[in-house]
VEXDREN-2710 file (C-alpha; in Angstrom, 1 decimal):
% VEXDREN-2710
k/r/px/py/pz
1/UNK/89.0/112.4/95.1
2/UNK/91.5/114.9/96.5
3/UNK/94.7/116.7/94.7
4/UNK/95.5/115.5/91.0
5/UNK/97.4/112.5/90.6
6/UNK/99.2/110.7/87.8
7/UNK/98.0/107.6/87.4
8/UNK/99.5/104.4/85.7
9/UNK/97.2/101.2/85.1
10/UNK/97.9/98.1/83.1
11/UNK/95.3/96.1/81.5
12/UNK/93.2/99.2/81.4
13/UNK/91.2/98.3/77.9
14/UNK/88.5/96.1/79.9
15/UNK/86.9/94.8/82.9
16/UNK/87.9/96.8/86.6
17/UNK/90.8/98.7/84.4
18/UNK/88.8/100.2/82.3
19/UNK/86.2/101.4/85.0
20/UNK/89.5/102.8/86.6
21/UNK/90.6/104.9/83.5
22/UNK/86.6/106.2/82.8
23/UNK/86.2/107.3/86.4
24/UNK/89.5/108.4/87.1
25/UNK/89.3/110.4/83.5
26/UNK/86.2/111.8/84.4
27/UNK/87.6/113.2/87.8
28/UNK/90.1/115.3/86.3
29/UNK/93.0/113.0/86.8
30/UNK/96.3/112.2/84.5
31/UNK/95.9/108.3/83.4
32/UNK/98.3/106.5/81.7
33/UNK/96.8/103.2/80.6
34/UNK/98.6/100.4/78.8
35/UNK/97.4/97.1/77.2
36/UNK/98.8/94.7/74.7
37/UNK/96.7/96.1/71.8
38/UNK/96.3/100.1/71.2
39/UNK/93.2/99.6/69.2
40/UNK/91.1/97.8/71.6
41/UNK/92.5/101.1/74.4
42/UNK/91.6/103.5/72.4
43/UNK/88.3/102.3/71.5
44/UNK/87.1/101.4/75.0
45/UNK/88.6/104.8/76.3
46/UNK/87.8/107.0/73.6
47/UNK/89.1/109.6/75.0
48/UNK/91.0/112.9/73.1
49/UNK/92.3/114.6/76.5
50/UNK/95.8/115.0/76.3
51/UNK/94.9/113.6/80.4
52/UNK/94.7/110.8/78.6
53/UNK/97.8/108.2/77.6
54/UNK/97.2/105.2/76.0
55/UNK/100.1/102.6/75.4
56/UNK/100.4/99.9/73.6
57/UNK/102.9/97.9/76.6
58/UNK/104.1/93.8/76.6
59/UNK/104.5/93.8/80.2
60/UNK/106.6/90.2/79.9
61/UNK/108.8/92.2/78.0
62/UNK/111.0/94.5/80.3
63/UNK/111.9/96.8/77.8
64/UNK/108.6/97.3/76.5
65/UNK/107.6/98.8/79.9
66/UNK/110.6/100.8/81.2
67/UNK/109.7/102.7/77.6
68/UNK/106.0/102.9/78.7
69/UNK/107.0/104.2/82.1
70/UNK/109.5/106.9/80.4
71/UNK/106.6/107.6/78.0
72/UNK/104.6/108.8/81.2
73/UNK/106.9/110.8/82.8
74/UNK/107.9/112.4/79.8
75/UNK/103.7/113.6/79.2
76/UNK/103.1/114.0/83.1
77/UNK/106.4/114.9/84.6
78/UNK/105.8/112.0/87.8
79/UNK/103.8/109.2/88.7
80/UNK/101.6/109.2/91.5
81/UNK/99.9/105.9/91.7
82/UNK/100.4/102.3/90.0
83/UNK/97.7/100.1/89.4
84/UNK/99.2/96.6/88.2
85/UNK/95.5/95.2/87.3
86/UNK/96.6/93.3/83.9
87/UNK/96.5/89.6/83.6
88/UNK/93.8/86.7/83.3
89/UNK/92.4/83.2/84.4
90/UNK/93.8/80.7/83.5
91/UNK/92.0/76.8/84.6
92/UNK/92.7/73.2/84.8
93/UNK/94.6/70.7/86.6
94/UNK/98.4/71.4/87.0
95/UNK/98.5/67.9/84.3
96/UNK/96.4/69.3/82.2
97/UNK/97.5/72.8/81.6
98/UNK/100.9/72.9/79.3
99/UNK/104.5/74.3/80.9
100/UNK/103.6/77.2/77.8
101/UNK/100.8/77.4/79.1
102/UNK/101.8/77.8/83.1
103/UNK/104.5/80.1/82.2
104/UNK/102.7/82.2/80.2
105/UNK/100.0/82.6/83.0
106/UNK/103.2/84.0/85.3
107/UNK/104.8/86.2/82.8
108/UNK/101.4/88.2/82.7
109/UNK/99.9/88.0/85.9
110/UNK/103.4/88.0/88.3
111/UNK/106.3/88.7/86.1
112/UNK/104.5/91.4/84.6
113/UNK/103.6/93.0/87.9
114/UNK/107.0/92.7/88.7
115/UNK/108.8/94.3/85.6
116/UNK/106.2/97.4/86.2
117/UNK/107.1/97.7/89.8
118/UNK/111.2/96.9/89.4
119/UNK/111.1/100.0/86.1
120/UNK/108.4/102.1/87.9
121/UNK/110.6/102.1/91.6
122/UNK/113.6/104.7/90.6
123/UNK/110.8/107.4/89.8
124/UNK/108.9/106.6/93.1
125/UNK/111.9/107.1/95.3
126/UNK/113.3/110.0/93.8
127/UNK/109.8/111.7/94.4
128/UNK/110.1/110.6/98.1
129/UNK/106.1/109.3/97.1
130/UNK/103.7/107.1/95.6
131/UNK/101.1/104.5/95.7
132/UNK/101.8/100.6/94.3
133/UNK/98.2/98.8/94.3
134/UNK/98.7/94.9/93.3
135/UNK/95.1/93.6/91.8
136/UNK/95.1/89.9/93.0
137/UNK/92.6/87.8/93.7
138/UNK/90.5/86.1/96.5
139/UNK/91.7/83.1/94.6
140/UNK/95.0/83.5/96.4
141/UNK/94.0/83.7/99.6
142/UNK/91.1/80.8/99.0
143/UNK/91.2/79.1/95.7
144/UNK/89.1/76.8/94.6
145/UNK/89.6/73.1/92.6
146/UNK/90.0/73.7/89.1
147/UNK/92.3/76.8/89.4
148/UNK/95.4/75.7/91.0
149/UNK/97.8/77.8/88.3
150/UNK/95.8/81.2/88.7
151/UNK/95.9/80.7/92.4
152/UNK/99.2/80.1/92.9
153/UNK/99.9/83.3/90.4
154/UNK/97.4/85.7/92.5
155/UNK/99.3/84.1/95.6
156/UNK/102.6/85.2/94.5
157/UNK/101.5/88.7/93.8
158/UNK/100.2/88.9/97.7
159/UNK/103.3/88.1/99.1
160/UNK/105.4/90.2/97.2
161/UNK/103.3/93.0/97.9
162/UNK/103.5/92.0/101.7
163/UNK/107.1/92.2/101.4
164/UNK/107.4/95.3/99.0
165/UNK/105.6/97.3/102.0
166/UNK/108.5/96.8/104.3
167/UNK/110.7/97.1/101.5
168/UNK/109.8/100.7/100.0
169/UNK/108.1/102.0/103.6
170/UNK/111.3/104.2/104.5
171/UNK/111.1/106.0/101.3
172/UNK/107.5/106.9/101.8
173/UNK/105.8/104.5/99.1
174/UNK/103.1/102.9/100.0
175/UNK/101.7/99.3/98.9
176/UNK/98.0/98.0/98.6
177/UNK/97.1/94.8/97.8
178/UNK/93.3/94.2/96.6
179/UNK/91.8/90.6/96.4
180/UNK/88.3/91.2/94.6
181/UNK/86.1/88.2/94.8
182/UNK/83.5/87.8/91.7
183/UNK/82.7/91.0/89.7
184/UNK/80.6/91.4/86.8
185/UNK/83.6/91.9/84.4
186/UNK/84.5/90.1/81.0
187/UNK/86.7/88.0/83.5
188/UNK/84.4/84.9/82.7
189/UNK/84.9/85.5/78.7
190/UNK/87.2/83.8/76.3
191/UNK/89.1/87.2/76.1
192/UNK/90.2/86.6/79.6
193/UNK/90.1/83.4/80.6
194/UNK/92.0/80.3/79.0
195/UNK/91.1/76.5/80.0
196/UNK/93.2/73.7/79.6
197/UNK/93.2/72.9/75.6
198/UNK/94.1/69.3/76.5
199/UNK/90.9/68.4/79.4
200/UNK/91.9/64.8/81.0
201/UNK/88.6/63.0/82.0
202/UNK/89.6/61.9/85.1
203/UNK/89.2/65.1/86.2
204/UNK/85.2/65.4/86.6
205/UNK/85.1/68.0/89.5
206/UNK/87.6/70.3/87.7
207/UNK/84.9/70.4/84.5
208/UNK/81.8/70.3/87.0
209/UNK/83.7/73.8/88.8
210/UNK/84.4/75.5/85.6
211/UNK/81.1/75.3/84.2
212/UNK/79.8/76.5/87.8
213/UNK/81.9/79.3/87.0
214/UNK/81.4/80.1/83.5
215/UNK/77.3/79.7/84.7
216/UNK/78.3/82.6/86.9
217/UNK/79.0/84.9/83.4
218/UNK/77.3/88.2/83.9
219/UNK/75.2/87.5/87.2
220/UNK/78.4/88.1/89.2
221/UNK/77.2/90.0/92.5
222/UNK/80.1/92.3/92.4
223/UNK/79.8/95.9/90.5
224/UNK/83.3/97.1/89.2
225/UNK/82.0/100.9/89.0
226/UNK/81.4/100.4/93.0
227/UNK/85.3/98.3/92.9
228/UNK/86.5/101.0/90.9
229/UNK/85.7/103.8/92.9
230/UNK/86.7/101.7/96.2
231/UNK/90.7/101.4/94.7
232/UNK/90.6/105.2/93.8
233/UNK/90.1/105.9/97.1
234/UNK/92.8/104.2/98.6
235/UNK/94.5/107.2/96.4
236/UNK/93.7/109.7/98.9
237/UNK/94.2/107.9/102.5
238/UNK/96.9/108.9/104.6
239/UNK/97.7/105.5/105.9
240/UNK/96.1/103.1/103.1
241/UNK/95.4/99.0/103.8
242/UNK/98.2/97.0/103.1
243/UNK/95.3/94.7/102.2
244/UNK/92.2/95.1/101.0
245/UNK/89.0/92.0/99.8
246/UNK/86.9/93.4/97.9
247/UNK/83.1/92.0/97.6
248/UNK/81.0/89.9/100.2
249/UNK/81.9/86.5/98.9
250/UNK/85.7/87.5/98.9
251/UNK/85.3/88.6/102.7
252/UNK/83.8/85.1/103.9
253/UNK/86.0/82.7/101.9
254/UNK/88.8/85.0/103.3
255/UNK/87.1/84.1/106.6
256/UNK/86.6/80.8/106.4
257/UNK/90.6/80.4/105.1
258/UNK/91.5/82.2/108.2
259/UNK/89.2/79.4/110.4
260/UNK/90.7/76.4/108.4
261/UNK/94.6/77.5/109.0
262/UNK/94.3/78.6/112.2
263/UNK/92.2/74.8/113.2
264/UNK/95.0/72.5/111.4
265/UNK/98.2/74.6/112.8
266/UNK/96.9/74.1/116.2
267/UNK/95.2/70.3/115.6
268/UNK/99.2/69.3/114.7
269/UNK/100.8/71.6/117.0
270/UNK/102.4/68.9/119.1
271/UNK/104.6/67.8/116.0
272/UNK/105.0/71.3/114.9
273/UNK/107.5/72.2/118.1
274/UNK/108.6/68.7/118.2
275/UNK/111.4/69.7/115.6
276/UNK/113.1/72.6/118.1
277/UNK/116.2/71.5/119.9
END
């Protein structure tokens, strides 16, 4: 795993963040790990090392996680790498799902990622070093029907992290961005994954995908020990991916997104450069 790190993870009390924490834990390594509720942390972790940092962090709340990021510095002196893996799934049609609903999906899986990166940057750049990895999803690079709000949240989290590369580059941070296809998390469980309260029953093939999702529940193909261990190692590369799909099925719907675009941008070419002067 190479030289000690400090680590900071959200959303570390189940699924691929708690794999993180117990491996990383394990290793040696300095972990700071927050989640919404201390209890549930604590118990998953169970853990006594004073390696070990559990926080109890609202990452919508700005506040909330400049103390959690002052908390770590203060035990740990620095921060090495960031691992913003909190948020959940959300499904149903963009009618269906509520603007509470919608908005609440952002605050946790964008907005949050965003208040971690905006409190965590001042540390980074004073050390002249660190490592930002953004968990999204292969659901923004390829959704699928049914999902339209949790795509368009993993989306967002891509393209930031394409432009925070260029952004933090010159002061020798580097970005990641992982998009894990299906993994045999708690992912597909009502602790992580709301539907739309309010189905409409026009929409057939949006129930007909969700329960071929939620059938999915458990027989996932993808380990998150074998994830896990993949993110740590980004950790220790010299020159780390900007991005990174994780499991088989991630790498051919990535694929088969890459076909589609490149097919329609050329099919309507002509009336693309139509519209220069």
């Amino acid at each position: 795993m190479g030289l000690k790190k400090v680590w900071f993870i959200t959303g570390a009390s189940k699924g691929l963040g708690l794999s993180l924490v117990n491996q990383l834990l394990k290793a040696g390594q300095s972990v700071a790990a927050t989640s919404r509720n201390m209890n549930d942390l604590s118990m998953a972790v169970n853990s006594d090392t004073e390696k070990f940092l559990p926080l109890a962090v609202d990452l919508a709340d700005e506040t909330s996680v400049e103390q959690a990021i002052n908390a770590t510095i203060a035990r740990f002196g620095r921060i090495d790498v960031v691992i913003n893996n909190a948020g959940f799934g959300i499904g149903g049609s963009i009618e269906e799902l509520t603007d509470q609903e919608t908005r609440t999906s952002f605050d946790i899986n964008v907005f949050g990622t965003i208040n971690v990166i905006r409190k965590v940057c001042e540390q980074l750049r004073s050390q002249g070093s660190g490592h930002i990895i953004n968990i999204a999803s292969i659901a923004g690079i390829a959704g699928a029907t049914g999902w339209s709000v949790y795509a368009a949240t993993k989306a967002a989290v891509i393209a930031l992290s394409e432009v925070l590369s260029e952004d933090l580059k010159a002061f020798g941070i580097k970005v990641t961005v992982v998009a894990p296809g299906a993994f045999r998390t708690s992912f597909l469980t009502e602790q992580s994954l709301l539907l739309a309260k309010n189905p409409i029953e026009a929409y057939d093939d949006v129930r007909k995908m969700h329960a071929k999702y939620l059938q999915m529940n458990g027989a996932q193909a993808g380990d998150p020990e074998k994830a896990a261990a993949a993110m740590i190692s980004l950790a220790s590369m010299p020159h780390p991916p900007l991005h990174l799909l994780l499991g088989n099925d991630a790498f051919q719907r990535a694929g088969t997104k890459i076909d589609t675009l490149k097919k329609e941008y050329q099919d309507w070419k002509a009336i693309t450069i139509s519209t220069d002067y």
